[in-house]
C-alpha positions as CSV (number, residue, x, y, z in Angstrom):
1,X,129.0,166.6,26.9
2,X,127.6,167.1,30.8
3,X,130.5,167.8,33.2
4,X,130.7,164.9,35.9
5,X,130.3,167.1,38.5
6,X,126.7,167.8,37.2
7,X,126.1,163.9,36.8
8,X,126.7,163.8,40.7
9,X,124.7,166.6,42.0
10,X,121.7,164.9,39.4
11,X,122.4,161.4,41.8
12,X,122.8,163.2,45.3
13,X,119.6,165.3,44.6
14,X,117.8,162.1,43.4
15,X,118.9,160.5,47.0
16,X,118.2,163.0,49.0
17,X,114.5,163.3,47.5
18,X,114.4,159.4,48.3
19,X,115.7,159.9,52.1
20,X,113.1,162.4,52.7
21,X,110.4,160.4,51.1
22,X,111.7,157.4,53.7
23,X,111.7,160.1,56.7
24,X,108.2,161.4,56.0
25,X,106.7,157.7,56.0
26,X,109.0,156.9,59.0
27,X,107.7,160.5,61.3
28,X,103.6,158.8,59.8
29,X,104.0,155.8,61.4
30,X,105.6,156.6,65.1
31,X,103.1,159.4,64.9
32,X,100.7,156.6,64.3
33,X,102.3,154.5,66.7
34,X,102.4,157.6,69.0
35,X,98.7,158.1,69.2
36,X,97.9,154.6,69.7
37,X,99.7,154.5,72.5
38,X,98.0,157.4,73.9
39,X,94.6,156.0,73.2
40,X,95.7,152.5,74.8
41,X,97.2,154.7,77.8
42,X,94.2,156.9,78.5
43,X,91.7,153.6,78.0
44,X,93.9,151.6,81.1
45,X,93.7,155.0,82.7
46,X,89.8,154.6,83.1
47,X,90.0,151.1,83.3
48,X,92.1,152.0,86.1
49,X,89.8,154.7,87.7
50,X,86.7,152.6,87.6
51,X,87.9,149.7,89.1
52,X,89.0,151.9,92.5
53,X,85.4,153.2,92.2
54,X,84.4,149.5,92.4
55,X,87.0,148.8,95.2
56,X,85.0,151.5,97.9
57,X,82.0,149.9,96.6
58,X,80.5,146.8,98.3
59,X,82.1,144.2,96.3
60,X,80.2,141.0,97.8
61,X,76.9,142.6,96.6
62,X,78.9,143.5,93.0
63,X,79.5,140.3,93.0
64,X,76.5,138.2,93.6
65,X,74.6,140.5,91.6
66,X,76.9,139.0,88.8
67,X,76.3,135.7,89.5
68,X,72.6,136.3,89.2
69,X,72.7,138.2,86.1
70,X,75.2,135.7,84.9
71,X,72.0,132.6,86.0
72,X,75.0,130.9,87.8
73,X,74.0,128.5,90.6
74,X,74.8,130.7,94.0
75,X,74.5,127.5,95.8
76,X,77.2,126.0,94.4
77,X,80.2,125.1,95.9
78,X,82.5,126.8,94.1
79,X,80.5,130.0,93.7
80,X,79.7,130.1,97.2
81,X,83.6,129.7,98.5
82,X,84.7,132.4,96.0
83,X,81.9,134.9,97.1
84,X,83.4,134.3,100.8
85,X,86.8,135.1,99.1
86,X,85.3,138.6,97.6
87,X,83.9,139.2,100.6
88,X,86.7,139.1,102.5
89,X,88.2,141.9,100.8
């Protein structure tokens, strides 16, 4: 007959190989997690960067060049009153 005592250890040790299989796949995924954010941080960080290099650039001209590229009416209205708007920046 096995002492109870061995019976025990047997469960604890099978338990404890369990919690670190859980904790292993737990530290994967925030590292996972971890590097996505630091992708998604240093993308907004040269979003960020190249929209001030468009802020010391002319923006009206940006813009209209846009417009055309985009074959929007310049005459229009609507066009015309938000390239005011840009400009005024």
């Amino acid at each position: 007959m096995v002492p109870s005592h061995w019976r025990l250890c047997s469960v604890v040790s099978t338990h404890s190989m369990m919690t670190m299989m859980t904790m292993r796949t737990h530290h994967t995924g925030l590292a996972a997690i971890a590097v996505l954010k630091m992708v998604k941080g240093v993308l907004l960080l040269l979003l960020g960067l190249g929209l001030l290099k468009l802020v010391h650039a002319e923006i009206a001209t940006l813009f209209f060049l846009l417009i055309e590229a985009l074959h929007l009416n310049a005459d229009s209205r609507f066009i015309h009153g938000l390239g005011l708007k840009v400009d005024a920046l």
